[in-house]
C-alpha positions in Angstrom: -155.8 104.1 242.0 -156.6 100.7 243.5 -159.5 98.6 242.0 -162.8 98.3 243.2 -162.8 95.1 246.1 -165.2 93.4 244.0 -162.2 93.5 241.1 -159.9 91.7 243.7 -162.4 89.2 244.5 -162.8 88.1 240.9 -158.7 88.1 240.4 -158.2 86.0 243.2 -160.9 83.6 242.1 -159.1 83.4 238.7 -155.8 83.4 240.2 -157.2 80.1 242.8 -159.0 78.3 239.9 -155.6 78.7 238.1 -153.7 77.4 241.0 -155.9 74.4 241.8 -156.3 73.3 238.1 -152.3 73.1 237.7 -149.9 73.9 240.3 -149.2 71.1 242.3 -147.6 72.6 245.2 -150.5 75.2 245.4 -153.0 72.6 244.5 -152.1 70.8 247.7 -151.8 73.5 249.9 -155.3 75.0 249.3 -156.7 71.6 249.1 -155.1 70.7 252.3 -157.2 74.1 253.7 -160.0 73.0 252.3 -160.4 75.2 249.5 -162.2 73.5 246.4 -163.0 76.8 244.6 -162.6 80.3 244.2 -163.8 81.8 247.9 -167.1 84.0 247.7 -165.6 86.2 249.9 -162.6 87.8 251.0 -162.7 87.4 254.6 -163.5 83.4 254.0 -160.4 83.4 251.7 -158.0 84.9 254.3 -159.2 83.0 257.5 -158.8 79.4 255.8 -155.6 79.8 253.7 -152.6 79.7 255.8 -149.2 81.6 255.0 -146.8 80.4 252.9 -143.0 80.2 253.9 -140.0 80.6 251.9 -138.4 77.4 253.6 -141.7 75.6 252.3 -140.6 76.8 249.0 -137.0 76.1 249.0 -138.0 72.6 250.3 -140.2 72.1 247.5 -137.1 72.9 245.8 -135.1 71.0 247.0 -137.5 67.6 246.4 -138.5 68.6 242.9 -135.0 70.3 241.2 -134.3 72.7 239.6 -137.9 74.6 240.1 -139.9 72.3 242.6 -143.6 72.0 241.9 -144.6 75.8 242.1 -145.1 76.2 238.7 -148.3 76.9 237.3 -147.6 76.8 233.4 -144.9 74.9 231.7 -141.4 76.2 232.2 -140.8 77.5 228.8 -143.5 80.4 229.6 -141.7 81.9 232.0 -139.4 84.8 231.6 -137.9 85.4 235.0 -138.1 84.0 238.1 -137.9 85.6 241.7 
């Protein structure tokens, strides 16, 4: 069963207050869209975020070895990576 929209709207403004507060490479990206906050709607959310690429993440990569900046916690919390 899929949770209620309102549900999805509060997990994405946890998930975007995560992001901005300490992922870099997300940080910048959202910032760069204009995004200060957790959106107050869904619709706003998807019309001012743009897409993210996997050769924007493989460059990161490649900048910032091994992981690049897309790392919201410290390394030693993650398990697995994909």
């Amino acid at each position: 069963m899929t949770p209620h929209p309102t549900r999805h709207l509060e997990r994405l403004r946890v998930l975007v207050a995560a992001l901005l507060e300490s992922n870099p490479f997300y940080s910048a990206k959202l910032r760069a869209a204009g995004v200060q906050s957790g959106p107050d709607r869904l619709e706003e959310f998807t019309a001012r975020v743009p897409f993210t690429f996997k050769r924007e993440i493989a460059d990161d990569q490649l900048r910032h070895p091994p992981f690049g900046t897309n790392l919201t916690f410290p390394v030693e919390r993650y398990t697995r990576f994909c």
